[in-house]
C-alpha positions as CSV (number, residue, x, y, z in Angstrom):
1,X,0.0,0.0,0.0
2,X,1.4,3.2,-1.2
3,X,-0.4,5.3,1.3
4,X,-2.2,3.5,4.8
5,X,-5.3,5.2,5.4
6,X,-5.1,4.0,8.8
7,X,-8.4,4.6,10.3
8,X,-9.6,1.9,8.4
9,X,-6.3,-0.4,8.7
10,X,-6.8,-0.7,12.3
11,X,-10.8,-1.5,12.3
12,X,-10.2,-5.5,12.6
13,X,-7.3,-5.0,15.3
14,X,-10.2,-3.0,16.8
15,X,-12.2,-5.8,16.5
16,X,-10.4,-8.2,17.3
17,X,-9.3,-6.7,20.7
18,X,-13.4,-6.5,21.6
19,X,-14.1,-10.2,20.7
20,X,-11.3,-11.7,22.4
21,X,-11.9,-9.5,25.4
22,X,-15.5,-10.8,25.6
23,X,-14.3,-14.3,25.1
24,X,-11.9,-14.1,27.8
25,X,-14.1,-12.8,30.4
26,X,-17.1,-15.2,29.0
27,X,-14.5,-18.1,30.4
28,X,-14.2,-16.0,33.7
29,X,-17.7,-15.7,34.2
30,X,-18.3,-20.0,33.5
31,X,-15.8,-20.5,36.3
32,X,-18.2,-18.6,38.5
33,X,-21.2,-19.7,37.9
34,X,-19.6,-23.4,38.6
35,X,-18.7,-21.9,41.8
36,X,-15.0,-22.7,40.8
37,X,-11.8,-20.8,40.9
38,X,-10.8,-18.8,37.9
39,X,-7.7,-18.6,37.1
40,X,-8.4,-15.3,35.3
41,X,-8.7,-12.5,36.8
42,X,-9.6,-9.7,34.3
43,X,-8.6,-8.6,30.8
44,X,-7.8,-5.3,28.8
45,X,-6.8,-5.0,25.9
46,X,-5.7,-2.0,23.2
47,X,-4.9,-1.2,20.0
48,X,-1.7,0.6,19.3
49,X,-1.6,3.8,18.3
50,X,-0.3,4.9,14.9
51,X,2.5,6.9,16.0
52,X,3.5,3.3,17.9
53,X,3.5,1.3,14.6
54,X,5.2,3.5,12.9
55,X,7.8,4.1,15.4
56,X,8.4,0.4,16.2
57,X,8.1,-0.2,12.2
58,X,11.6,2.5,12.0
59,X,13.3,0.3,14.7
60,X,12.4,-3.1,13.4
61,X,13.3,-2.2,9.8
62,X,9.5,-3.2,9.0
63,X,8.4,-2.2,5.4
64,X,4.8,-0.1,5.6
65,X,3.4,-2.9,3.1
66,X,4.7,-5.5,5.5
67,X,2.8,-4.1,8.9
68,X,0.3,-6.6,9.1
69,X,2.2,-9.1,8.4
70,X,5.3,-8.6,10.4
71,X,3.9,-6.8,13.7
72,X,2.3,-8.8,15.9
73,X,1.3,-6.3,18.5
74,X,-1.1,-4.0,17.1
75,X,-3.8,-5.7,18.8
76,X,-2.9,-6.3,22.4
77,X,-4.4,-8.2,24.8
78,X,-3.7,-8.1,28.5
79,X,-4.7,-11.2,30.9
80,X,-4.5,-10.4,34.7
81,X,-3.9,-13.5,37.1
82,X,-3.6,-13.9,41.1
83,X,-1.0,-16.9,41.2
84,X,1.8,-17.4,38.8
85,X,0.4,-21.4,39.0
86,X,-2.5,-19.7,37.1
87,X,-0.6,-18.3,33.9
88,X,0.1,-22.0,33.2
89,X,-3.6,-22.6,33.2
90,X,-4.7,-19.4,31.1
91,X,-2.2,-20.8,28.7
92,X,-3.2,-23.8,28.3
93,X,-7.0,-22.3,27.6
94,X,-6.1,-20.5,25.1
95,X,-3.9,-23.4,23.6
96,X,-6.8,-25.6,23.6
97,X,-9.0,-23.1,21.4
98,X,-10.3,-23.2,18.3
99,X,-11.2,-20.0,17.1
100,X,-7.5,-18.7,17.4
101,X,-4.3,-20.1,16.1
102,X,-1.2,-20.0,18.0
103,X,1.9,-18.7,15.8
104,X,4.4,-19.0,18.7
105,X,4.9,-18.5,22.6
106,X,7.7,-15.8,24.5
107,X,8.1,-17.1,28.0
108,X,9.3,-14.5,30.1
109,X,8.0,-15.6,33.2
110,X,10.9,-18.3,33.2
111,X,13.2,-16.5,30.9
112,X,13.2,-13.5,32.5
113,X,14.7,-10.0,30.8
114,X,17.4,-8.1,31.9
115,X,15.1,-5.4,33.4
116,X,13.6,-7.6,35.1
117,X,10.5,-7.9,33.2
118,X,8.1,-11.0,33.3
119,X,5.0,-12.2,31.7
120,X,3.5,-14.8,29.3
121,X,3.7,-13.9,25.7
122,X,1.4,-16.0,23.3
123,X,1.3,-14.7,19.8
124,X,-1.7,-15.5,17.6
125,X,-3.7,-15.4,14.3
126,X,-7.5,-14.7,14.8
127,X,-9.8,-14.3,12.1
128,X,-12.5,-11.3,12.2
129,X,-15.6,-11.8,10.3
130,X,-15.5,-8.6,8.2
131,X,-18.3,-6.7,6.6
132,X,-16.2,-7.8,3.1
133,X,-15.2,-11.1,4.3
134,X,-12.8,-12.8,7.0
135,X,-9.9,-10.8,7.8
136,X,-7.0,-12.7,9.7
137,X,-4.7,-10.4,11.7
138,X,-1.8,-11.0,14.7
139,X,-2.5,-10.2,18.4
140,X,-0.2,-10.6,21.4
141,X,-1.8,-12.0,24.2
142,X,0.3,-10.8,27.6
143,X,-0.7,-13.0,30.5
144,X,1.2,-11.9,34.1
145,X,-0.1,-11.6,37.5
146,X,-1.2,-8.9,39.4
147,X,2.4,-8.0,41.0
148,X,4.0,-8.4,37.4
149,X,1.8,-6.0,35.6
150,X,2.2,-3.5,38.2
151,X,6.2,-3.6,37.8
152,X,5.5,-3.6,34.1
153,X,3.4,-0.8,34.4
154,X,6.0,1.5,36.3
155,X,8.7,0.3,34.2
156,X,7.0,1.4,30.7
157,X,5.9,4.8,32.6
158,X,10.3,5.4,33.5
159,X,10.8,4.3,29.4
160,X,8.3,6.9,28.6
161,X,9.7,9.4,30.8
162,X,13.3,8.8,29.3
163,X,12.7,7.9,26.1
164,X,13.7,4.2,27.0
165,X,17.6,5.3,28.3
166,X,16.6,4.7,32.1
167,X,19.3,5.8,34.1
168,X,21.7,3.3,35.5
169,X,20.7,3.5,39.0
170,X,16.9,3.8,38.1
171,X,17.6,0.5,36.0
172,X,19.1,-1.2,39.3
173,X,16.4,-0.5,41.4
174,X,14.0,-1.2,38.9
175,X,15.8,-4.9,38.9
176,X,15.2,-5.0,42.1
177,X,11.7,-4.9,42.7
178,X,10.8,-7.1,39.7
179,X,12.7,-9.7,42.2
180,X,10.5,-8.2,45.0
181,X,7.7,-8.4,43.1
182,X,8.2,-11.8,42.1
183,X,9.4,-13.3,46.0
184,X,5.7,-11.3,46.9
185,X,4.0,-14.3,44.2
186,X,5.5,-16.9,45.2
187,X,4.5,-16.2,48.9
188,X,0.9,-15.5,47.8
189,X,1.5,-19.1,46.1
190,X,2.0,-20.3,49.1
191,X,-1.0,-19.6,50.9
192,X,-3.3,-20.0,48.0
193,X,-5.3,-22.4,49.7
194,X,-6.1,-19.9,52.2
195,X,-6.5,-16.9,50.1
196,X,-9.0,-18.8,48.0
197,X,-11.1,-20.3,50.7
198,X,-11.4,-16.7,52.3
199,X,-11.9,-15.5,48.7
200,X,-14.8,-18.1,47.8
201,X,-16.6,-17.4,51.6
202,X,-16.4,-13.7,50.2
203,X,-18.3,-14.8,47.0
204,X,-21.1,-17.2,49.1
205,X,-21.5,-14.2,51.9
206,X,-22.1,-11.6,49.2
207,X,-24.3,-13.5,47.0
208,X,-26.7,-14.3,50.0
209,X,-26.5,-10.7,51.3
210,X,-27.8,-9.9,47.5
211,X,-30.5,-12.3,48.1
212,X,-32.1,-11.4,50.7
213,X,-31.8,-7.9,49.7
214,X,-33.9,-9.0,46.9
215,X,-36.2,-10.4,49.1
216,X,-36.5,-7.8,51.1
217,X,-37.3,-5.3,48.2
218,X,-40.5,-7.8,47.1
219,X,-41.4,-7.5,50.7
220,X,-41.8,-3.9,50.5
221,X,-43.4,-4.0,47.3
222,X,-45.9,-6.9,48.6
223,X,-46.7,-4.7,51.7
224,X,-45.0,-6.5,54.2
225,X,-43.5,-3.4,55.7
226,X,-42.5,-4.5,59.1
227,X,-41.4,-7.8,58.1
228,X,-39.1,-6.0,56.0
229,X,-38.4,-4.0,58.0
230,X,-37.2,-6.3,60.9
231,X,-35.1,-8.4,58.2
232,X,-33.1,-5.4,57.3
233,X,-32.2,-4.8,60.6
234,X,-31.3,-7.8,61.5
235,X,-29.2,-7.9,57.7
236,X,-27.8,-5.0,59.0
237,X,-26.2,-6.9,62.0
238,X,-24.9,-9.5,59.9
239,X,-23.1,-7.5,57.6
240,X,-21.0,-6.8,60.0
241,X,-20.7,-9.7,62.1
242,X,-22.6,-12.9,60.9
243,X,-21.2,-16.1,59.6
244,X,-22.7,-17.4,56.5
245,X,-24.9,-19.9,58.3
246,X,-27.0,-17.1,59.8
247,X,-27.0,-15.4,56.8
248,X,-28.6,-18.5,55.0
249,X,-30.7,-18.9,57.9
250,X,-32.0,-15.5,57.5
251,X,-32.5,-15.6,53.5
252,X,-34.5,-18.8,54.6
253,X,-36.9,-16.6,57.1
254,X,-37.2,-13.9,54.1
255,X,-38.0,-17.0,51.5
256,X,-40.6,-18.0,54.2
257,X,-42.1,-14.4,54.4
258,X,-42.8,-14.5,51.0
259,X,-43.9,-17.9,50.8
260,X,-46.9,-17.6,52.6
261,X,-48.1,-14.4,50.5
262,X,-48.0,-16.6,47.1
């Protein structure tokens, strides 16, 4: 292409980044409603911006005609874990997929950079259904915990800043948190057990306080004021204090209330 009108170049990355965000989450959200453990924990994702292609296009000697081809990080995708046992997993999902094919795999997490940088790096080739027909582009697929991405964050804030010549002692300290950062997953790792248990009593004591909120509400709206009244106090009390088997016994009293006005 002589000339890239670019607002149009970058509508499948645009996409592309949308549908694979959904069907990310969509996984999240089927782990939940199993009541199971997901190993993901949320996803982002972005296109790059033109003056970024054409910036990294300069440095990697990529011809404009070759862009699509050639860079496989236009379309970004960012997936957010709690344990670094969990990477392994979202890999694996997305290995086991059909709808995207993978071209190759950076592991960073075991190979780790210089600057101390680590994450998951799975490069693919996902088709968009266009209004002219399937498109296929590339997308990088970034998967890292919590602790990583912050480091990650900070670091690409300090390239920014310096136009990516970080000063030597920024560079050193920089090395040393992303060693920080990493001993902070590996203790998380080993409490997982007991981060997840607290984590999925979380989950069962805020889906019954939901509940019987919802109870409550059709009380009110059947006229049972004082009924609904008394249960709200006594949710109020619980909030605080109760233990999930008086909340259940308490969405059982408001599923009672209403019982006996149907």
């Amino acid at each position: 292409m002589a000339k890239v009108e670019w607002k149009t170049f970058l509508i499948p990355y645009e996409q592309a980044v949308e549908e694979i965000k959904i069907k990310l989450k969509s996984i999240r959200k089927e782990y939940r409603k199993r009541n199971e453990y997901s190993p993901i924990e949320f996803v982002t994702g972005r296109v790059k911006e033109v003056s970024s292609i054409l910036e990294k296009a300069n440095k990697c000697n990529i011809h404009i005609d070759k862009i699509g081809e050639q860079m496989e990080d236009i379309a970004g995708i960012r997936v957010m874990c709690q344990f670094v046992s969990d990477i392994t997993k979202v890999v694996s999902i997305i290995r086991n997929r059909k709808d995207m094919e993978i071209m190759y795999e950076k592991d960073y997490v075991q190979n780790v950079k210089k600057s101390g940088y680590r994450s998951y790096h799975v490069i693919v080739k996902y088709t968009v259904n266009m209004a002219e027909g399937p498109k296929e582009i590339l997308a990088e697929l970034q998967i890292r915990t919590l602790a990583m991405n912050f480091w990650a964050t900070i670091e690409h804030s300090l390239n920014y800043k310096y136009k990516k010549d970080i000063p030597e002692d920024i560079k050193k300290k920089l090395q040393a948190a992303a060693d920080t950062a990493f001993q902070l997953d590996e203790q998380m790792l080993e409490i997982k057990d007991e981060i997840m248990d607290a984590q999925k009593l979380f989950e069962v004591k805020s889906s019954l306080i939901s509940n019987i909120l919802d109870n409550i509400a059709s009380l009110i709206s059947l006229g049972q004021i004082s009924d609904a009244a008394r249960c709200r106090i006594k949710l109020n009390v619980l909030i605080e204090k109760g233990e999930v088997l008086e909340l259940n016994n308490l969405f059982e009293v408001t599923e009672n209330l209403l019982g006996k006005e149907k």
